[in-house]
Each structure stands twice: as structure tokens, then as C-alpha cells.
C-alpha positions, 0 to 999 in steps of 0.5 A: 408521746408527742402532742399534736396541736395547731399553732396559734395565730398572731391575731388570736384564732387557732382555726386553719381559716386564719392560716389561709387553708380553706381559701384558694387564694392563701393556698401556698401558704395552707401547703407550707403551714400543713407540711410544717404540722405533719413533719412536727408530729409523731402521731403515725396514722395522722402523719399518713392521712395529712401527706396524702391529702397533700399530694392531692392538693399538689395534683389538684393545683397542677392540672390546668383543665377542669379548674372549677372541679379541680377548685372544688377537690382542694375545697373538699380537701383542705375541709377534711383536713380542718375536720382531722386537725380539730379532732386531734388539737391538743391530744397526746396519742393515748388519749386519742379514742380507738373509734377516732383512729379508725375514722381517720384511718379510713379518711386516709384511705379515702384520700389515697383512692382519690389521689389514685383517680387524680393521678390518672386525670393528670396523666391524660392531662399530660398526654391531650396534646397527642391525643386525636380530637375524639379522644381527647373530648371523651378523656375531658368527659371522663376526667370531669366525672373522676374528678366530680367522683373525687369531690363526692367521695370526699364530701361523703367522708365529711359527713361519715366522719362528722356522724361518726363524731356525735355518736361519740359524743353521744355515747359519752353523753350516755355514759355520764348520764349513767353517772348521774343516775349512781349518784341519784342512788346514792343520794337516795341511801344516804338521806343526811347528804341532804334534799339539796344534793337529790334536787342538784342531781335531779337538774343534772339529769334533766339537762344530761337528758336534753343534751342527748335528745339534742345530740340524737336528733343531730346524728338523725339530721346528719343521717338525713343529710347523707341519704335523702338530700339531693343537694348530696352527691356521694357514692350510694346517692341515687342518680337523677333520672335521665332522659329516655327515648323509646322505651316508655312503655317498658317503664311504664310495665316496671312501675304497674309491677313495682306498685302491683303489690306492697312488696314486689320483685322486679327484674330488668335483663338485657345485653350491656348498653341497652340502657337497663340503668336508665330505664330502672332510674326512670321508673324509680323516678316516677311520680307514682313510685315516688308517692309511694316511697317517698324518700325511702327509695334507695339505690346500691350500684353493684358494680363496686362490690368486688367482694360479699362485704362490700355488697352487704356494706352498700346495702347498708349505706344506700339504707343510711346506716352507720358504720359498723364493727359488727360481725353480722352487719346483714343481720343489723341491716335485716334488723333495721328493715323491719323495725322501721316498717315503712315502704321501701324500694331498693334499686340493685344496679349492675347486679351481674356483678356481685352475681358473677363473683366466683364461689359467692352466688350461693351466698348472694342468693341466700341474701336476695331471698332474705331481702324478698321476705321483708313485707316492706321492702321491694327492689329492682334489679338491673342485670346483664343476660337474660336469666333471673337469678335466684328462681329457686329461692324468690318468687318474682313479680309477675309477669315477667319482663321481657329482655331489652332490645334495640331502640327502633330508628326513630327513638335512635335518632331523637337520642342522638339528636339529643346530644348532637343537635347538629345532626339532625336531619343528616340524610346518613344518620339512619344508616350509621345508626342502623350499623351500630344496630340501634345499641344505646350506649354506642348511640351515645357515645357516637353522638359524642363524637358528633357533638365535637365536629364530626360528621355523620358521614365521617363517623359513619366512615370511621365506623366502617375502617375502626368499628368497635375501637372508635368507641373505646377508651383507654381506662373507660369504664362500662358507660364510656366505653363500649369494649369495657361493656361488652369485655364484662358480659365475656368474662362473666363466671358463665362464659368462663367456664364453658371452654366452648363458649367463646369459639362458638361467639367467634363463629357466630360473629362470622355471620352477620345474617344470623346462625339458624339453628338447623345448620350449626352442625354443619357449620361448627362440626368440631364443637360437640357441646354448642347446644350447651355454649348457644345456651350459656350465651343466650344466658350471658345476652351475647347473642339473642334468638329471631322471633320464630327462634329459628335463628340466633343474632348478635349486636354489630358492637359484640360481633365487631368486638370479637372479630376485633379480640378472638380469632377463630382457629384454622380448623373451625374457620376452615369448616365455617367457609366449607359449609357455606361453599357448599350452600354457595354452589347450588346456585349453580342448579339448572333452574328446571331442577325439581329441587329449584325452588327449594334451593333458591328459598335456603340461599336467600335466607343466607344471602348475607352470611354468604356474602361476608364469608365469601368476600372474606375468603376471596381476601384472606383465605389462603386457598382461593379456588374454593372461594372463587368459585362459591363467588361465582356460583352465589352471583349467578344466584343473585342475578335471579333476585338481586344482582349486584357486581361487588363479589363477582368483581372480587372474585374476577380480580383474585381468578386474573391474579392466580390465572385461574381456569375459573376466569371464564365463569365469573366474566360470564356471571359479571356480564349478566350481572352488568346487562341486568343492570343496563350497563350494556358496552361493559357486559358486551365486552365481559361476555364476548371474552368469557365465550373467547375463553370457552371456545379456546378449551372447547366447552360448547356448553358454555359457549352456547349460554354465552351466546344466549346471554348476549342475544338476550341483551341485543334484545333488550336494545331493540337489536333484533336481527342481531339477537336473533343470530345469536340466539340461533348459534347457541340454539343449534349449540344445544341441540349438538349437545341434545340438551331440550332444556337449552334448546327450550330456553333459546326458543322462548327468547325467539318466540319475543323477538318475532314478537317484536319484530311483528311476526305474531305466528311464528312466535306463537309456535316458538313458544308454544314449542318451548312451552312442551319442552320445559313441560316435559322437563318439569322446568317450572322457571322456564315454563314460567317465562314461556308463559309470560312471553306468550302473554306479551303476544296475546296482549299485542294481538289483542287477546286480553283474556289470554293474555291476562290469564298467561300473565297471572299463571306466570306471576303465580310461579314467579312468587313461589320462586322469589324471582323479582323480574319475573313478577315485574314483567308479568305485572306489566303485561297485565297493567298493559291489558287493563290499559288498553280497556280502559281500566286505568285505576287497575292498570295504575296499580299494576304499574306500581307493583311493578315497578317495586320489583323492578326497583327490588331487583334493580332493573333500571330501564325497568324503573324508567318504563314503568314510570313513563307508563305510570305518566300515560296513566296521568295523561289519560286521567287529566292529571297534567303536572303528575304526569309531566314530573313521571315524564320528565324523571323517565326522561332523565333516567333514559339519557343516564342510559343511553337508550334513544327509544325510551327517550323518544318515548319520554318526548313523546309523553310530553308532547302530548300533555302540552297538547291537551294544554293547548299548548300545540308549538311546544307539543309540536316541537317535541312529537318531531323529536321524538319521532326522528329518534324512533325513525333511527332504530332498528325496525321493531314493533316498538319502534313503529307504534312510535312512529304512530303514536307521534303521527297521530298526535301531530295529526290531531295538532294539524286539525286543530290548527287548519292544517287539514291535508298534512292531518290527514296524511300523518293520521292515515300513516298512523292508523295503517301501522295501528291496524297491524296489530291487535291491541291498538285497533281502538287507536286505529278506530279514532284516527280513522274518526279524526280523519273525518273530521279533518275531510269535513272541516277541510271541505266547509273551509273552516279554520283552524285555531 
């Protein structure tokens, strides 16, 4: 047998410091020296340990980033060799212990899991120069923390193996001792030896007794050394705690129920990356927690246990212990426990782990409910889902924590702000966050990509193009990569073993809105068991229930993940968009259905899901008619509650492509949608080909709502005459047709163009008629718009009472229907009636009210109105500036859409705030503006009260300043217009009393300011 010892130095020590291993300046050297000791020994097990310590040398010393951890690592390692090398000098193999093989053995296969790990850092090192700026700051994350993990593996080794080592010598120690207490007997029997040798023998067990106290409480040091010090990092050593955002009062509820009693159970459930760790770390880390437990708080990361020994070993390192031959080392660990009685905290992280491992919960269970039964031991559990495990076997601490959800917004800014200081106060931040659905872990890992120079608006771009791949990594694990999380709650034992678990997510990941649970047999008709899948992925946290648990949701990570990952199959993608084309199409119901209401409450709920189904389809279905005409359908829904263009133009682009006989409708849905958005030329042109197309196959039906369309939008420009013909031509349409609901609908529209046009008789019996009609047809919207319109003519005859009551019945319905114009027109006619009596704190809040509607269903000339009609309110308050800015803004709204009577009407505001400044040119100026812009439109009531109200203003502008004959004139053309109708007679009142100040002061010469 060959004889392992170090060759001796020319300047005496034989320790591997004179050779140069343990300084990084003499390393070629060590590395020359080592292979030379490993090639001339025989001894296989240390042949082994020593070359792949080399190899990792080599590695360290070749990876150019990361040098002071990569320093670190050869530091670590060249120790360990020293540690080996000493063991072993001067030893033939035979005389080497079998527990020191055993050390080494394992110091081996410590060094080949850290030459694994290095192998992988120096593989990205090599490719970092293709890698994207991204990846390449979060593959130098990832390598910093393999390697630190190296350093730590190999630290926790020098100290295992040095523990090891003076539990031999005490046992040797042990052993002699034994020897001496013999030949103590002996001694005894055979007196003529004499007293000497008694007294001798009696000094060498005194000193053997010392040497073993001595030797004890140096393994009781190294022990302390390996668990409690926080100067160690090793794999069992408990993290620091971290820094949390939103979630203090859930720690806050985990250290009342860790301290609610001696020993307590305590169990923190939520989807993967919702920060369970952090949480757990935070709580254990608590002052309060710490007093308690002091250094026996002990932390066992689950996620290493691929097997049932390797979890019973954690436990047993995280507690201190050393290792073991031992055929039962739980019984050792439950041995340890309770014999050391004091008060101890054991924190399971990622408990799913050893939990989810196949044929082993049983036994893992049977191991939990042991450890509960320990009065002095308490733990905590972090795990993914939302179920307890082991209920049948442990009573857990009550009450019972609630799963982890999303951060609200303001908690998910300060965590990303945490790490990206420069994002902060970034007007996208909320969106972005609100796209990742307030997921810490992908907060977190956003932030990181912010922190090395991407913008908000570039990730949230980036986002939107990649979704779940942006934050990803190839070999990342759970905390650095988002698609290694969620991939581990997919292959959870649940999820793998429901074969309909899986299609049920992919369906569900279809819809962004929510899946309510009334409509999953509709919407999955070929799963028969989804109440048995929905429950395992409730189970699994993959998807979570709504508040009222009518609905189930899942996170924007999980959801991008598996549209990214599983497909979903022809048939149930087939059924999925079947179902909600069904839903789509009853918005095409005439809106004087009984079941209006009704179906107008189901498509709002869906809006959402409807919207990616359909817009999916229109670009990937193979069969387009279906979704192009759920498109249309579902748009002409919207423009009752929020129109917008997005699907309707895709919907037109594919019908255009495939010359679709659908074609007409979407242009005739696409020019409603742009004249509710104030986009009058594109809507003209968008209506007038839709009633071409109509007219070319005869569909008079159609024809005649088209032209109904367009006079309703002349009227919103103020083109009376014009809208008046129109709606005529479809109303004699209808009556062709001998349809009342039509008929009913155009005389409504006629009852405000007479209204408008001053015709206050005539449009009270238009609307009166419609009014019976849509009564008889129990048509509560267009009973409801009748009513609305008559409180207009009430309110412009003065008939406030009436007007106000119409007002209020019509806003009642509107409510009930979810119809936010209807609620924005009638709260402007009542904000009108409190106006004109002098009620302004009450027309003020009508106002804005109103203008919340307006700006909920998007109505832009509905915004400016109400803000101009908000400054009036401002004026007449005496607030100046107020109302200057509501003026101005309007203003700028009003030009952006090219409507010369609302410009007018801002001047006209302004004019008279700088009137009641005194500041009469600048006023001046802008009264003749605007009258010259009221005097080029088409004559209408709005345009004459204009007229008025700019005459009156300059009329009182003219008094004041001595111009008494031109006051007079424009007062008196202002009070004539005032007095035709009914609610201006109050104006009418006080020109009549400036115009006899204007005779009187004329008449006594005096001048003016």
C-alpha cells in the first residue's frame, strides 16, 4: 500500500501555506504542487476528492467576471484541500478510520456539485457576448448567486468535516479513558504494584478528563459555529430578512398566531411568486419572535428534498446535528427535541415540495404530525395552493390565514421603485404593474430589467410583444425566473394526475375578464368533470375565486404562461368561441325587448372576454363569419355603454378581405361608434356607404336605421334642416315596413330638432306620440329617451317642475339599463333646471356627474359642454380663475373638434369673466368673436341664445362705459330673443332693467368709465 505525506519544505514547514496553496499569488504554483501529490498517490478515494478540487480551481481561475467571488471559491477550496491533506499526512490506507474515508468521500461529492454549478457559470460567461443586455444582467445575477452558493457549500464542508474530526478525537479520547479506568481496577487488585501507580493512574484520568471536556465543548463551539452565527452562510443557514412592501399586516397576523400559544402551527398558502418566503423570513425575523426563540429559530428550504431522506437530513442540519449512520435519524432528530426542551421555531419553506413528491405524502404527513406533538416546537410553513396539508393529522393554529394575494398598486410601485430608483414617478409604471396583476416575483424581476436601462414604456412594450418569456431564463430557478414558478405549480402530483386539469387552465387562460361559473358548461361542454379540475386548480393556486365566488380568475403571468405552453385543442377552442358568438349576438336585440335589460347586464359582465375571444378569432380563426359578425353585434352593444373602434375596425378589415355580405353592418356599427366619438366626416362616410350597400340588395330595414344615424348626427352639428329630411326619409321607411318601434324612435329624434329649431308645440306632440308608441310597445329605452327629450322642452319653456320630474324618470331607467349617455343627458337637463333658479351648488353637482358619464362613455363634446357649463357656474359664484381654466380647457377641446358653436360659446365665457374684471376691451374683444361665430351657423335656438347672450354682455359693456345708444340697441335685440323662450325670461327681466339704466343715465348726461 502507498503512503500518502506532503513533501517537506526547503525552509522547514510541511503545511501547503509555504508551497503558495492558500495565497492566490502563488496559485500556479499550488496547482503544479497538487497535481504532483495526486498523480503520486494511490489512495483512490483522495485521488478523486483532490482532482476534482482541481478542476475547480482551474474553472474559478478562468472566469474573468465575478473575480472576487470566483477569489473567494479558490480560497474556499484550496482551505479544503489543506483540511484533506493534513488528515491524511503520513498514513498508509489501512490505517486511514472508515469514518474519515467517509468524510472525504462526501468533501468529494461536495467538490463535484460545485464544479457542476461552476460549469454552468462558465458556460454563460462564455456566451454573454450574444446574450441581449436583459439577459445578460440577470445571467450575472444568477452566476453571483451560484457562485456565492459554491462558497457556501464549501465553507459548510470545512466545517462538517472539522466537527467530524474532533468527534473522532473524542471518541479516541473516550476510549483511553476507558483504558485508564481497567488499569484503575487492576491497580485496586493488585495492591503490591504499589500506591505510586493508583496515584499515577488517578492523574491520567484527571488529565483524560479535562481532555474530554475540552474536546466537548470544542465540537459544542464548531456546532454553535454551523447553526447560529450569521457571519455563516451555509445551506441550511436562515436568510436575512428581507425587505416587504404591503404585506405588514399579514406578518403582523403570523407572529400574533406563532406567539398565541407555546407551540403553534402556522401555515402561509398562496399562488408561486406572491412573496410567501418573504413574508415567513419577515415574521421570523421579528423582534418579538426572536425574544422568544432566540437562536433556536431554524429554517429547512424544502425545495432541496427530492427525496424523504434528504428532507429527514435537512431537518436534522437546520436543528445542528451531526451527521449520522443511523438507520432511524428522525427518531435521533425527535430524540434531540425533546430532550433539549426549549422553545423552538422550525420554518418548512417551499414545503409543496417534499409534499408533492409521488408516493411519499403519506409519509411526510405521518412526519409533520410527529413534529406537532413536540410541546416545544413550533413551525411555519410556506407552500404553494391554498389547502392545508395533513388536516386529518394536525390541529392548525387558528384562525387560519387566508391565501396571499396581489400587492394593491401602491405597495407594487414602492417594491419596484425599491430596485429601480429611477422609475419612479413614471406616468406608465401603474399600468405596466397593473398588467403583471401586481405578482411580486414579476415585480421584481421587471424591476431588474428597469434597473439596467430600460424604460417603463419599453418594458411595458416588451411586455405586451413577449409576456411571460421576458421574464425568464434559461436555468433559472423559482426566485429568478417566472416560468420556473409557475411550470412547478403545473407539475404539481394534483395537476398531474387530473387529465382534465390542464384543458380546463387552458380554456380559463382564454378568458381575461374571469370564467363565471354558471357558464363553464356552456363554455367547455367536452369536460364532464370541470367541477373536479376547477377544484384541483383552486388546490394548486392557479387560478383563485372573485369575492362573491361567482367567478373564478387567474394571474397575467399564469394566464401568459399557458397560452405561451399548452395549446388548446380544435374542439374545446371550437365550443369556447361558439359560446361567447352566442352571447355576442344579443346585442343585436332591439332595444324595446322585454329581456333588454337583462341581456345588457350578461354582455357587460363579459365585456372583456368577449372582446379577446372575438378579436382572437377575427385573426387566427379559420372560419371568419362567425367572428365577424359576433363583432359587429358585441360593437353595436358598446356604443350603448362604451364605444370604441378597435374590434369593429378589425372586424371591417377581415369582412373587406373576404368580401363578406357582413360588410354593411360593421360600416353601419363603425359610423355610430365614430359619431359618438365626435369624429363626424369619418362617421358621414362610414354610414353613407353602409345605407349604398343596403340600398344595392333592398334591405329597407337597414337602410331606414341608417338614415336615422345620420340625421341624429346632423343634429349633433346643429344642422337642423338637414337632420330633419333625414330622419323623415327613414321615418316614412318604417312606416312602409309598419314597424311603431321605428316609427317611434324617428319621432322622438324630430320632437329635439323642433325643439331646437324653437318649434316648442310641435315637438311636444312629436314626443308625446312617440312616448304612446314606445308604451305600447313596452319599450323601456325609448320611452326613456322620449321622456329625457320632453324634459329638454319642458326646461326650455321654463317648466322647471316638469322638466325636472321627465328628468329624473328618464335617469331612473337609464340606471336600471347601465346606459351612461342616458344618465349624462338627463343629469344635464337637471343641472340646467337648478341653473336657471338660481341653485348653483346643485347645478354644480349635477354637472359633475355628468360629466363623469360623459367621460365614461367617452363623449367628447359631452366633456367640453359640461366643462364650459361648469365655468358658468364659476362665474356666477364670483370664482374668476376656476373659471377661466374650465373656459379655456373647453375651448381647447372644442377647436381639437372642429365645432365653431361650442368655441363660441367658450369665447363668450371668457368675455364675460373679464367683464366682471373690469377688464372691458379684452371682453369687448372676445363677446364679437363669438358672436360672429354664432352668426355663421345654421339658425337654432342655441345659436340665437348666443347671439343673445353675447348682445347682452356688450350691451352692459356699452353702459358702463357711456356708450348709451349702441347699449341700448344690443340690450333690446337681447331681451327680444330672451323673451321667446321660456327659461331665459329672467334674462329677459334684466335687460329690460339695463336698459333703463342705459335711457336714465343717457338722459342726466353722465359719463361713463
Amino acid at each position: 500500500m502507498g503512503i500518502f505525506s506532503l513533501p517537506k519544505s526547503p525552509k522547514g514547514p510541511s503545511r501547503l501555506e509555504s508551497a503558495g496553496v492558500a495565497t492566490l499569488g502563488g496559485l500556479q504554483v499550488s496547482l503544479t504542487l497538487l497535481e504532483k501529490l495526486m498523480d503520486g498517490t494511490s489512495i483512490p478515494f483522495a485521488k478523486g476528492a483532490i482532482g476534482t478540487a482541481l478542476e475547480v480551481i482551474k474553472i474559478a481561475k478562468g472566469i474573468q467576471s465575478d473575480r472576487d467571488d470566483c477569489d473567494n471559491l479558490i480560497k474556499r477550496t484550496t482551505s479544503l484541500l489543506i483540511v484533506i491533506l493534513d488528515s491524511l499526512r503520513g498514513k498508509k490506507e489501512e490505517e486511514i478510520p472508515s469514518n474519515l474515508k467517509r468524510s472525504i468521500e462526501r468533501l468529494s461529492t461536495n467538490f463535484q456539485e460545485v464544479l457542476d454549478e461552476l460549469k454552468v457559470v462558465d458556460k454563460r460567461v462564455g456566451k454573454k457576448g450574444s446574450a441581449s443586455i436583459a439577459k445578460s444582467i440577470l445571467y450575472h445575477f444568477d452566476n453571483t448567486e451560484k457562485l456565492r452558493g459554491c462558497s457556501a457549500k464549501l465553507e459548510w464542508a470545512i466545517s462538517e468535516f472539522q466537527v467530524t474530526s474532533k468527534v473522532d478525537s473524542c471518541l479516541k479520547d473516550l476510549e483511553r479513558h476507558e483504558e485508564l479506568r481497567m488499569e484503575l481496577r487492576e491497580g485496586r487488585t493488585e495492591m503490591e504494584k504499589g500506591q505510586a501507580r493508583i496515584q499515577d493512574g488517578q492523574i491520567k484520568i484527571q488529565n483524560g478528563q479535562t481532555k474530554i471536556q475540552e474536546d466537548l465543548a470544542e465540537i459544542r463551539e464548531a456546532m454553535k459555529d454551523k447553526t447560529s452565527s450569521p457571519s455563516k452562510v451555509s445551506p441550511t443557514v436562515m436568510p436575512a430578512s428581507p425587505r416587504i412592501f404591503g404585506r405588514q399586516n399579514y406578518v403582523d397576523q403570523v407572529i400574533y398566531l406563532v406567539l398565541s400559544a407555546t407551540s403553534t402551527r402556522v401555515v402561509i398558502l398562496g399562488p408561486g411568486g406572491m412573496g410567501k418566503t418573504s413574508v415567513a423570513l419577515k415574521a421570523v425575523h421579528n423582534p418579538r419572535i426572536i425574544e422568544r426563540f432566540g437562536v433556536y429559530r431554524r429554517w429547512v428550504p424544502c425545495e432541496q428534498a427530492t427525496s424523504l431522506p434528504i428532507f429527514i437530513e435537512l431537518i436534522a442540519k437546520s436543528l445542528g446535528l451531526p451527521p449520522s449512520t443511523s438507520n432511524d435519524r428522525f427518531s435521533e432528530i425527535v430524540a434531540f427535541l425533546e430532550e433539549l426542551g426549549v422553545l423552538q421555531i422550525v420554518l418548512f419553506d417551499n414545503f409543496e415540495t417534499i409534499w408533492d413528491l409521488e408516493g411519499e405524502q403519506s409519509a411526510v404527513a405521518v412526519i409533520l404530525s410527529r413534529l406537532a406533538s413536540i410541546p416545544s416546537l413550533s413551525f411555519i410553513i410556506t407552500m404553494r395552493g391554498i389547502q392545508h396539508p395533513a388536516s386529518d393529522l394536525i390541529d392548525w393554529t387558528s384562525p387560519r390565514l387566508p391565501p396571499l394575494t396581489p400587492l394593491e398598486l401602491d405597495p407594487a410601485q414602492q417594491a419596484f421603485v425599491r430596485v429601480s430608483p429611477d422609475s419612479e414617478g413614471d406616468p406608465h409604471l401603474p399600468e405596466l404593474l397593473r398588467e403583471l396583476d401586481c405578482m411580486p416575483l414579476a415585480i421584481t424581476l421587471m424591476a431588474k430589467l428597469a434597473e439596467v436601462g430600460e424604460s417603463v414604456t419599453e418594458l411595458l412594450s416588451q411586455w405586451r410583444q413577449e409576456q411571460v418569456k421576458l421574464l425568464s431564463q434559461p436555468g433559472g430557478d423559482r426566485t429568478s425566473s417566472i416560468e420556473v414558478s409557475i411550470r412547478l405549480s403545473l407539475t404539481s402530483s394534483s395537476v398531474r394526475l387530473n387529465a382534465d386539469a390542464i384543458p380546463l387552465l387552458s380554456i380559463l387562460a382564454r378568458l381575461p375578464g374571469g370564467a363565471f361559473l354558471e357558464r363553464l358548461p356552456t363554455i367547455c361542454p367536452s369536460i364532464q368533470g370541470w367541477k373536479a379540475s376547477l377544484r384541483v386548480l383552486r388546490t394548486a393556486a392557479l387560478v383563485y375565486d372573485s369575492p362573491d365566488k361567482t367567478a373564478v380568475h387567474m394571474l397575467s403571468p399564469i394566464r401568459s404562461y399557458v397560452l405561451l405552453h399548452h395549446e388548446l385543442a380544435y374542439k374545446p377552442l371550437q365550443d369556447l368561441r361558439n359560446a361567447y358568438y352566442g352571447l355576442a349576438e344579443t346585442g343585436n336585440t332591439y332595444h324595446g325587448a322585454s329581456n333588454f335589460v337583462e341581456l345588457l347586464t350578461e354582455l357587460s359582465k363579459e365585456e372583456i372576454n368577449l372582446e379577446s375571444i372575438i378579436l382572437d378569432a377575427l385573426h387566427n380563426a379559420d372560419e371568419k363569419i362567425g367572428a365577424i359578425s359576433a363583432a359587429a353585434a358585441f360593437s353595436g352593444y358598446l356604443n350603448l355603454s362604451q364605444p370604441r373602434v378597435n374590434i369593429i375596425q378589425a372586424a371591417i378589415e377581415v369582412a373587406r378581405k373576404t368580401e363578406s355580405t357582413l360588410l354593411a353592418d360593421c360600416l353601419q356599427i363603425y359610423g355610430e361608434t365614430l359619431r359618438y366619438q365626435s369624429q363626424y366626416d369619418s362617421a358621414s362616410l362610414a354610414l353613407e356607404e353602409a345605407r349604398d350597400r343596403y340600398t344595392q340588395v333592398h334591405d329597407k330595414f337597414s337602410t331606414a336605421y341608417c338614415l336615422w344615424s345620420i340625421g341624429d348626427m346632423l343634429g349633433d352639428q346643429h344642422k337642423w334642416d338637414e337632420a330633419c329630411l333625414m330622419v323623415e326619409e327613414a321615418k316614412g321607411l318604417y312606416t312602409e315596413l309598419d314597424w311603431q318601434g321605428g316609427t317611434a324612435d324617428c319621432l322622438s329624434q324630430l320632437g329635439l330638432i323642433y325643439q331646437a329649431q324653437c318649434k316648442f308645440e310641435i315637438a311636444l306632440s312629436a314626443l308625446e306620440e312617440a312616448k304612446s308608441l314606445h308604451i305600447e310597445g313596452q319599450n323601456k329605452l325609448g320611452m326613456a329617451n322620449c321622456l329625457q327629450n320632453l324634459g329638454t322642452v319642458y326646461h326650455a319653456q321654463g317648466e322647471y317642475e316638469a322638466a325636472s320630474s321627465a328628468a329624473e324618470e328618464a335617469k331612473s331607467t337609464y340606471i336600471k339599463m347601465n346606459i351612461p349617455l342616458g344618465i349624462a343627458n338627463s343629469l344635464k337637463v337637471l343641472s340646467d333646471v337648478h341653473y336657471n333658479q338660481g341653485q348653483y351648488s346643485e347645478a354644480y353637482s349635477a354637472a359633475e356627474e355628468a360629466r363623469a358619464q360623459y367621460i365614461r362613455w367617452g363623449d367628447k363634446s359631452g366633456i367640453a359642454a359640461t366643462l364650459l357649463f361648469l365655468g358658468d357656474i364659476l362665474l356666477r359664484q364670483g370664482r374668476y380663475d376656476e373659471a377661466h381654466r374650465r373656459a379655456e380647457e373647453a375651448e381647447k377641446d372644442y377647436i381639437k373638434l372642429g365645432l365653431p358653436q361650442g368655441i363660441g360659446n367658450s369665447r363668450r365665457l371668457l368675455g364675460d369673466i373679464h367683464r366682471m374684471q373690469g377688464e372691458y376691451e379684452t371682453a369687448r374683444s372676445l363677446l364679437e368673436q363669438a358672436k360672429s361665430l354664432f352668426s355663421q351657423q345654421n339658425p337654432s335656438i342655441y345659436t340665437s341664445l348666443g347671439v343673445a347672450d353675447c348682445n347682452s354682455s356688450l350691451g352692459q359693456i356699452s353702459r358702463l362705459q357711456g356708450q348709451y345708444d349702441d347699449a341700448i340697441k344690443l340690450l333690446e335685440e337681447a331681451r327680444t330673443t330672451y323673451s321667446t323662450i321660456g327659461c331665459r325670461k329672467k334674462d329677459a327681466e334684466e335687460c329690460a332693467e339695463e336698459i333703463v339704466l342705459a335711457v336714465k343715465a343717457r338722459d342726466s348726461g353722465e359719463e361713463g368709465v
